[in-house]
Biopython code that builds the backbone (N, CA, C, O; Angstrom):
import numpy as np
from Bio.PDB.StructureBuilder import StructureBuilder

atoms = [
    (1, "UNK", "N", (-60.632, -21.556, -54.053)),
    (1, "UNK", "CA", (-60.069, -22.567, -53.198)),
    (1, "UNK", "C", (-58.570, -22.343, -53.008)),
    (1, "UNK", "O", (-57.934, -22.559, -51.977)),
    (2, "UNK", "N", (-58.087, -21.851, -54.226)),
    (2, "UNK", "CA", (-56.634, -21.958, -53.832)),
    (2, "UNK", "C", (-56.263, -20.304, -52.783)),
    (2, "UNK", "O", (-55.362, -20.005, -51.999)),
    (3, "UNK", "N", (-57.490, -19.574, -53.308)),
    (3, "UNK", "CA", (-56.548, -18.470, -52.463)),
    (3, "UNK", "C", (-57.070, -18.515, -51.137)),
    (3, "UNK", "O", (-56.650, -17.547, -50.502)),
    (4, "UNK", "N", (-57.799, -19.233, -50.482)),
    (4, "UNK", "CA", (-58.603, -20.358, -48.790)),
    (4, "UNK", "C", (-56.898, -20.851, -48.470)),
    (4, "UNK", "O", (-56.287, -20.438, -47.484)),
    (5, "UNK", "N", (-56.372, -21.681, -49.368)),
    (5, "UNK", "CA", (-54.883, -22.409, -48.937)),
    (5, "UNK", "C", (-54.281, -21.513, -48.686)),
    (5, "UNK", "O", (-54.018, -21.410, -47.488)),
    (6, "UNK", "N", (-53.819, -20.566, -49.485)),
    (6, "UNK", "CA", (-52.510, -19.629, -49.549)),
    (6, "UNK", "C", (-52.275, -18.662, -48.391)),
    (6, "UNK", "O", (-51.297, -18.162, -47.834)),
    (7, "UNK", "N", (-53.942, -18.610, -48.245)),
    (7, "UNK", "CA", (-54.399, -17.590, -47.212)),
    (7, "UNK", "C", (-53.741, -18.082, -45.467)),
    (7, "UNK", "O", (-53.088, -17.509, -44.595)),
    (8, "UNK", "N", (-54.228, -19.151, -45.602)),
    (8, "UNK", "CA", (-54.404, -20.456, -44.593)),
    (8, "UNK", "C", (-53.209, -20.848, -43.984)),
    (8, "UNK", "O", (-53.021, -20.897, -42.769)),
    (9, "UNK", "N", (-52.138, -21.220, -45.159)),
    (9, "UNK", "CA", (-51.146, -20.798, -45.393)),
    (9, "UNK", "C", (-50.167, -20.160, -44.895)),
    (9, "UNK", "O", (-49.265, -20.626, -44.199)),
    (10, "UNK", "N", (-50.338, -18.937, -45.280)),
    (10, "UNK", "CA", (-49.859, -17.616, -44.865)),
    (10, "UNK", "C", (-50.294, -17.337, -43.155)),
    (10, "UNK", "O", (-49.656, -16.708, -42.311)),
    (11, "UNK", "N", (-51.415, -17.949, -43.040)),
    (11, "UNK", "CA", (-51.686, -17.192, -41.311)),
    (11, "UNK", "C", (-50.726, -18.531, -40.593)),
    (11, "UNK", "O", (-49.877, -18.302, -39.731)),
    (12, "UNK", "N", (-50.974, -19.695, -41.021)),
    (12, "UNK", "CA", (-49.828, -21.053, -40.266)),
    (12, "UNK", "C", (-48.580, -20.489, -40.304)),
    (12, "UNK", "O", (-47.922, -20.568, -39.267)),
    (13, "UNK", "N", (-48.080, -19.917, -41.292)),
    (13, "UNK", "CA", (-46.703, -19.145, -41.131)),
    (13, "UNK", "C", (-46.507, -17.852, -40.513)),
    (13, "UNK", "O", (-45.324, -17.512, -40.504)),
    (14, "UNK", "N", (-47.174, -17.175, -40.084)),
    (14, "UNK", "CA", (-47.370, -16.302, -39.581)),
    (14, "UNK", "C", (-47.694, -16.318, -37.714)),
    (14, "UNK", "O", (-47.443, -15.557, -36.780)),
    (15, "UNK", "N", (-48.518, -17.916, -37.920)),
    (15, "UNK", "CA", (-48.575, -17.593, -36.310)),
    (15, "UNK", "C", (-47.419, -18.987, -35.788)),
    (15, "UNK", "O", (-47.635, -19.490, -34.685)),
    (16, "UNK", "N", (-46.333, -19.484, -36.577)),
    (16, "UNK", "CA", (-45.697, -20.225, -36.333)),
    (16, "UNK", "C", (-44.375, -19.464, -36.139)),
    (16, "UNK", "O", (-43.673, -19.814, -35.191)),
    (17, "UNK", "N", (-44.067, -18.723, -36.725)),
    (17, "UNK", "CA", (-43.377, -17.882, -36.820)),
    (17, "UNK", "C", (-42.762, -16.790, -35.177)),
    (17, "UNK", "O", (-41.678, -16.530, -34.655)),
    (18, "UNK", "N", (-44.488, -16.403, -34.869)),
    (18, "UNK", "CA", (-44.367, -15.700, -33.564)),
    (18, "UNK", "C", (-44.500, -16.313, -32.330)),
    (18, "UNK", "O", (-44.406, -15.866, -31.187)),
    (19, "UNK", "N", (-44.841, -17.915, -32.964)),
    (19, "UNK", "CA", (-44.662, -19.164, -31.422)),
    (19, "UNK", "C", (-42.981, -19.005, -31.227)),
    (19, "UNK", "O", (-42.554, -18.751, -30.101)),
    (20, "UNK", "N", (-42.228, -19.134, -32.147)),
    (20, "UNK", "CA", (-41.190, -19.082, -32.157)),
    (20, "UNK", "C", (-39.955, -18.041, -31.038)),
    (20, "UNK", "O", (-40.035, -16.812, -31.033)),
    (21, "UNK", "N", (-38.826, -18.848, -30.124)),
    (21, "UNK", "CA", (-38.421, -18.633, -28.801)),
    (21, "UNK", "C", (-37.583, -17.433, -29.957)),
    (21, "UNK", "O", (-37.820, -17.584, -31.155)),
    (22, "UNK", "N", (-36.716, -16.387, -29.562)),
    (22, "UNK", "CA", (-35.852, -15.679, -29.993)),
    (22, "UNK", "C", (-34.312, -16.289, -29.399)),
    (22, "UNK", "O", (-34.041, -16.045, -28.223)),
    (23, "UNK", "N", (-33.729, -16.756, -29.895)),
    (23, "UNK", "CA", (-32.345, -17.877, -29.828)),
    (23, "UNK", "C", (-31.700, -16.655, -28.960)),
    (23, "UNK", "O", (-31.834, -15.446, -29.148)),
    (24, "UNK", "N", (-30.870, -17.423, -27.832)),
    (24, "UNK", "CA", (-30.199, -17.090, -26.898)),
    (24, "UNK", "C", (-28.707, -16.172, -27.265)),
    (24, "UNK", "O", (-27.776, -16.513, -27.995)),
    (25, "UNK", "N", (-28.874, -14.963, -26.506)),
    (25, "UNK", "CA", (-27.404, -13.818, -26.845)),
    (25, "UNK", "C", (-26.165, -14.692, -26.503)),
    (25, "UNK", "O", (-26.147, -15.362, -25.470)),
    (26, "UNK", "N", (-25.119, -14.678, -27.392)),
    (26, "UNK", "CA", (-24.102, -14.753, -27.234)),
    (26, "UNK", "C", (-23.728, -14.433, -25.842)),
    (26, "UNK", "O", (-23.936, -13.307, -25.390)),
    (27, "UNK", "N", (-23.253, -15.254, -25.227)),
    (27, "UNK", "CA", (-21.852, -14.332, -23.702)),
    (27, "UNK", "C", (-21.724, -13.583, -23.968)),
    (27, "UNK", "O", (-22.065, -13.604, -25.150)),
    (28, "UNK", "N", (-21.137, -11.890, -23.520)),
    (28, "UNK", "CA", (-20.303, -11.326, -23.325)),
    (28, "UNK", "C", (-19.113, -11.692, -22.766)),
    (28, "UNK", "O", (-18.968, -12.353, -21.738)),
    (29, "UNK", "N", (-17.776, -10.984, -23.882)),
    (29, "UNK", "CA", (-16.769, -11.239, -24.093)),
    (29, "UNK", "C", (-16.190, -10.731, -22.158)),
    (29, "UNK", "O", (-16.815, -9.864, -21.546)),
    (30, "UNK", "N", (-15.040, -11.425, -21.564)),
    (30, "UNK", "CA", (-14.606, -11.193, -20.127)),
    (30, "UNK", "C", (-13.490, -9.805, -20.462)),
    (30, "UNK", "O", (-12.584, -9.593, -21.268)),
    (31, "UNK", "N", (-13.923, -9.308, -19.727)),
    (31, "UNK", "CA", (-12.521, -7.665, -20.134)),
    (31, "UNK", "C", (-11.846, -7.975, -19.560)),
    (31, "UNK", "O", (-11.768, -8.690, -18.561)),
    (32, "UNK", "N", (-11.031, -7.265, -20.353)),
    (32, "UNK", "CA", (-9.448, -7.336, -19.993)),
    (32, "UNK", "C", (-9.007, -6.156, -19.119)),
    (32, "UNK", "O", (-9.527, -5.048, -19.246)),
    (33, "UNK", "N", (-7.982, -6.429, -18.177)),
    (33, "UNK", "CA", (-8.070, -6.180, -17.046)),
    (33, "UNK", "C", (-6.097, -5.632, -17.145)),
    (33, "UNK", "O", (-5.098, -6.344, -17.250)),
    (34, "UNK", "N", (-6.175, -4.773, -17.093)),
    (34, "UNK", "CA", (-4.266, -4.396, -17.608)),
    (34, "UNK", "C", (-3.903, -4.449, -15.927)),
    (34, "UNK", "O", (-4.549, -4.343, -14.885)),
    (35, "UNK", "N", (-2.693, -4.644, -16.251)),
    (35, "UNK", "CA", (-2.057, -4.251, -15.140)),
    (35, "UNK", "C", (-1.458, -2.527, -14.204)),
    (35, "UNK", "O", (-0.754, -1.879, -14.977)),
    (36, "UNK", "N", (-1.520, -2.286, -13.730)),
    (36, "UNK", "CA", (-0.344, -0.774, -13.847)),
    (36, "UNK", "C", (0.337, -0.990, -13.539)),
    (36, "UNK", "O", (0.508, -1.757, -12.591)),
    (37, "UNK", "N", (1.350, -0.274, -14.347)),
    (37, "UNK", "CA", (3.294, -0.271, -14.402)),
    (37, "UNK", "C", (3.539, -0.322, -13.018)),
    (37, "UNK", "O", (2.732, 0.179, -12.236)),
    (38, "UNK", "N", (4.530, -0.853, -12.648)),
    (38, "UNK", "CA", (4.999, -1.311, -11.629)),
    (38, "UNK", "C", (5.667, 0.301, -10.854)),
    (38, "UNK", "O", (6.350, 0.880, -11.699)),
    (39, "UNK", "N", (5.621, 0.919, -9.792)),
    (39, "UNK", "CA", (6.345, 1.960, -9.249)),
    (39, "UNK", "C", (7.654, 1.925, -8.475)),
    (39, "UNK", "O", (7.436, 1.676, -7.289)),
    (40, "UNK", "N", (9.153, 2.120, -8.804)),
    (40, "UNK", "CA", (9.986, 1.880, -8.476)),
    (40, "UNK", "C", (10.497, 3.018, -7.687)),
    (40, "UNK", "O", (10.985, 4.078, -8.076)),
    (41, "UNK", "N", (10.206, 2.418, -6.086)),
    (41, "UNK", "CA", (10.600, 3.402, -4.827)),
    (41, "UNK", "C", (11.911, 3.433, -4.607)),
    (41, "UNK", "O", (12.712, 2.498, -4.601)),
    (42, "UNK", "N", (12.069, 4.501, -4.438)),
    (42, "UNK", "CA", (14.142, 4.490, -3.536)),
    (42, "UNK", "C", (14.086, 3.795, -2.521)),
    (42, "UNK", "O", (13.080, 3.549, -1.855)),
    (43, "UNK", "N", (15.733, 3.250, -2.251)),
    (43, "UNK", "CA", (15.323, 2.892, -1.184)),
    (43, "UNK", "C", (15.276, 3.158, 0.159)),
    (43, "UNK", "O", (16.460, 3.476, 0.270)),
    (44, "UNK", "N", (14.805, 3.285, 1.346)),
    (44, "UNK", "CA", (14.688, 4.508, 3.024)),
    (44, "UNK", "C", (16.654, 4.472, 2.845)),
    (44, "UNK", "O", (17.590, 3.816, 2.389)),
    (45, "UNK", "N", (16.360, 5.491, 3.458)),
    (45, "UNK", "CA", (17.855, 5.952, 4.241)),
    (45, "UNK", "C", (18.359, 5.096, 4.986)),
    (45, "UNK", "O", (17.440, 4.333, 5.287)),
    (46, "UNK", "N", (19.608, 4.662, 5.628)),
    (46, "UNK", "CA", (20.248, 3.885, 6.830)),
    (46, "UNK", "C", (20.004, 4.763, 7.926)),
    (46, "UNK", "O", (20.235, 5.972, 7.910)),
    (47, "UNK", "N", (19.625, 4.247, 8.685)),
    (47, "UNK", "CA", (19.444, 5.074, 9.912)),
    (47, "UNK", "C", (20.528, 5.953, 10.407)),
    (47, "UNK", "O", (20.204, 7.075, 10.795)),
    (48, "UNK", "N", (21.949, 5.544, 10.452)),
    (48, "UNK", "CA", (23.071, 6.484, 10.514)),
    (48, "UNK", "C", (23.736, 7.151, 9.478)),
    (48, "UNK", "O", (24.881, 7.597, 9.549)),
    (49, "UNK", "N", (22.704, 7.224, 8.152)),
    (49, "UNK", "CA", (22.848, 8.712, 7.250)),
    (49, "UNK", "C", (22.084, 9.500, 7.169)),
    (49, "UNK", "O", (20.895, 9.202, 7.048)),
    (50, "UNK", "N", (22.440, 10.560, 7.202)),
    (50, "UNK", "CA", (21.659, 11.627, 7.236)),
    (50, "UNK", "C", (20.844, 12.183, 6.346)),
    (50, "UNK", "O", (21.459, 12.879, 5.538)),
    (51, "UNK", "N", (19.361, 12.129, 6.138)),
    (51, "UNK", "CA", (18.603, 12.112, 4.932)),
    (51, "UNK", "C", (19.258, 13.764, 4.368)),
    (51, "UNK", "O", (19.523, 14.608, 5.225)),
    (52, "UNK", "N", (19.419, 14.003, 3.197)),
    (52, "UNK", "CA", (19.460, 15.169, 2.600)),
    (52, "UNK", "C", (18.116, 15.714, 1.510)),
    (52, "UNK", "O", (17.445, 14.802, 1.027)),
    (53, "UNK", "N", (17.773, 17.009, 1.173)),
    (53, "UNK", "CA", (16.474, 16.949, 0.498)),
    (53, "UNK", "C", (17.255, 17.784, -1.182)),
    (53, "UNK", "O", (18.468, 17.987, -1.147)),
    (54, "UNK", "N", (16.651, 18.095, -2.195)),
    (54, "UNK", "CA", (16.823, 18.327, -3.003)),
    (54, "UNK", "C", (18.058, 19.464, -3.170)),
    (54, "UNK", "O", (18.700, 19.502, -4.220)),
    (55, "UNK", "N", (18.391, 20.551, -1.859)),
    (55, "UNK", "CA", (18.870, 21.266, -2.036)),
    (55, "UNK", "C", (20.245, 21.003, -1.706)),
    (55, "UNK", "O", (21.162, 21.710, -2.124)),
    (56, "UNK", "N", (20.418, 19.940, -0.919)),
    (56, "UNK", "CA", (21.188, 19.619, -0.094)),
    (56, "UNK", "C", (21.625, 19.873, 1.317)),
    (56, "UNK", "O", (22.743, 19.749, 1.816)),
    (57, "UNK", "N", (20.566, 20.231, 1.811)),
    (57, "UNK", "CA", (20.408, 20.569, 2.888)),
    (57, "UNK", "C", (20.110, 19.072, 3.432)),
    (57, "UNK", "O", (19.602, 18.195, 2.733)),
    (58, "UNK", "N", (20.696, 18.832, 5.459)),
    (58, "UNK", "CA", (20.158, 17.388, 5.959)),
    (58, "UNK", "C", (18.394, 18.094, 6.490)),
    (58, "UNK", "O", (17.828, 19.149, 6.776)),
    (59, "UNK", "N", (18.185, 16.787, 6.360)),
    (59, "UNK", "CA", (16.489, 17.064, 7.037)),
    (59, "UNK", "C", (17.195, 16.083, 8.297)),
    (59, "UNK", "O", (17.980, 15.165, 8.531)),
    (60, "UNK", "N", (16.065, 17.252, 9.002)),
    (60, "UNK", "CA", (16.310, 16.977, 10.700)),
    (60, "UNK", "C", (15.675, 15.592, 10.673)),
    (60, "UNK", "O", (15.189, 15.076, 9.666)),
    (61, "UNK", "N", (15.738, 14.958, 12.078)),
    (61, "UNK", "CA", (14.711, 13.477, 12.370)),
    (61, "UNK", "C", (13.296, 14.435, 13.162)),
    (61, "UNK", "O", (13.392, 15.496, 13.778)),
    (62, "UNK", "N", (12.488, 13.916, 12.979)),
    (62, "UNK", "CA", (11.273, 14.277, 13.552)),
    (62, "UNK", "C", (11.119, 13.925, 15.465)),
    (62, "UNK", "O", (10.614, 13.049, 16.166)),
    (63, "UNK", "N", (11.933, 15.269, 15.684)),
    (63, "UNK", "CA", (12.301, 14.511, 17.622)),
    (63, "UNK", "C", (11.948, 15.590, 17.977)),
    (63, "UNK", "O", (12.325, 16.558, 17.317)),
    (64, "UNK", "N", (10.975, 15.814, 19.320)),
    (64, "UNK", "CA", (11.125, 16.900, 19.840)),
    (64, "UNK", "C", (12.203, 17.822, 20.293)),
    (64, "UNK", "O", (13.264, 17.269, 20.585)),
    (65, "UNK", "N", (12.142, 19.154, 20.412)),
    (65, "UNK", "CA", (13.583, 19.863, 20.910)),
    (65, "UNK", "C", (13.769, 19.624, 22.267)),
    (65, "UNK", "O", (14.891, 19.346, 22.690)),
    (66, "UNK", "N", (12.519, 19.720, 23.217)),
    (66, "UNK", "CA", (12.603, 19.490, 24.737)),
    (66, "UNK", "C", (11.758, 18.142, 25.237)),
    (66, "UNK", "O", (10.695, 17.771, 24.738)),
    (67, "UNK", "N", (12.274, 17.667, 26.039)),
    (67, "UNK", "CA", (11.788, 16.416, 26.992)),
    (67, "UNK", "C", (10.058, 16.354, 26.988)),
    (67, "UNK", "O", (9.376, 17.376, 27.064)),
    (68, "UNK", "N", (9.660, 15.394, 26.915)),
    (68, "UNK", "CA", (8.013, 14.950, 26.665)),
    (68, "UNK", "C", (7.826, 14.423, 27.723)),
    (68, "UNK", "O", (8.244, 13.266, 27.666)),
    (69, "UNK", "N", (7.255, 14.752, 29.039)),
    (69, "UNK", "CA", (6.913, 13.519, 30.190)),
    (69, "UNK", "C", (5.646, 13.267, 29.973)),
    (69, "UNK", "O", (4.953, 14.048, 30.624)),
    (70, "UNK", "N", (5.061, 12.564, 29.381)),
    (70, "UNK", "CA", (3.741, 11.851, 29.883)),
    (70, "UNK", "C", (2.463, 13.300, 28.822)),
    (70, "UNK", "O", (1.570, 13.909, 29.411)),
    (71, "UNK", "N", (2.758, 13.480, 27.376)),
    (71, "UNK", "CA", (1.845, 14.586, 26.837)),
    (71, "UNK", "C", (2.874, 15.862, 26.184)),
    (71, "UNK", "O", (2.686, 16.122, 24.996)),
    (72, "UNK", "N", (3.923, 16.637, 26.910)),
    (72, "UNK", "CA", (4.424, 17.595, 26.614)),
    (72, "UNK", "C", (3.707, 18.690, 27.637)),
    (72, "UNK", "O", (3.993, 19.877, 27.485)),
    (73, "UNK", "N", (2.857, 18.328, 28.588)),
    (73, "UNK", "CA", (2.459, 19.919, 28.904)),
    (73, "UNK", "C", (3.420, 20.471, 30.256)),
    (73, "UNK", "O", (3.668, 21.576, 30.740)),
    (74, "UNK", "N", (3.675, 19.528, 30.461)),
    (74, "UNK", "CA", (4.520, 20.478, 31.650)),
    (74, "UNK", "C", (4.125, 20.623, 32.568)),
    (74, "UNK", "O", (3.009, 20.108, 32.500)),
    (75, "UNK", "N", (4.292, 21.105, 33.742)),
    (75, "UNK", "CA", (3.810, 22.130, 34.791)),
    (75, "UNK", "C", (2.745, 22.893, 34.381)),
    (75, "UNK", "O", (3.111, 23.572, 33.422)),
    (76, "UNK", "N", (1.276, 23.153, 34.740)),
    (76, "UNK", "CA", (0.954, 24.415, 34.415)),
    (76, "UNK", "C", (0.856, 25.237, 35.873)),
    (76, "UNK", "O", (0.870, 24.702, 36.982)),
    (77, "UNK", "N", (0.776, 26.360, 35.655)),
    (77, "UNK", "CA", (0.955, 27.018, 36.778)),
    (77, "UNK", "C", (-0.463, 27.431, 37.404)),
    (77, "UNK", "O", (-0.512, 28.058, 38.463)),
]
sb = StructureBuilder()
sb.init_structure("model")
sb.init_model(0)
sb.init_chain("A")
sb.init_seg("    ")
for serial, (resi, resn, name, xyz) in enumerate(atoms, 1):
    if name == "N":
        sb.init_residue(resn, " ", resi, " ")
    sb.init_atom(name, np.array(xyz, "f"), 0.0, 1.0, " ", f" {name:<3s}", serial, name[0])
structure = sb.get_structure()
């Protein structure tokens, strides 16, 4: 009789056990999110100085050498 209980028992704990929900995951933690270092630009040229480049040479302005009417092509012949 007693080993009918123990038995009995043992299967009530056993199938009480696997009724049982599995308790809910923690959150995940929110990442952290850095910033990047800030980039400190020169500042443009004044328009009436003349940009210079490493060598010291001026850099030209970006202008055509000859007159543009309407494309650059010109006359064709």
């Amino acid at each position: 009789m007693k080993l009918r209980l123990t038995l009995s028992a043992a299967f009530a704990g056993m199938f009480l056990a696997a009724c049982q929900t599995p308790p809910e995951p923690a959150p995940a933690p929110e990442p952290v999110v850095e910033e990047p270092p800030a980039v400190e630009l020169p500042a443009p040229p004044a328009s009436d100085e003349p940009r210079v480049n490493e060598w010291g040479g001026e850099v030209p302005e970006n202008k055509p050498a000859v007159d543009v009417d309407e494309g650059g092509l010109g006359d064709i012949p």
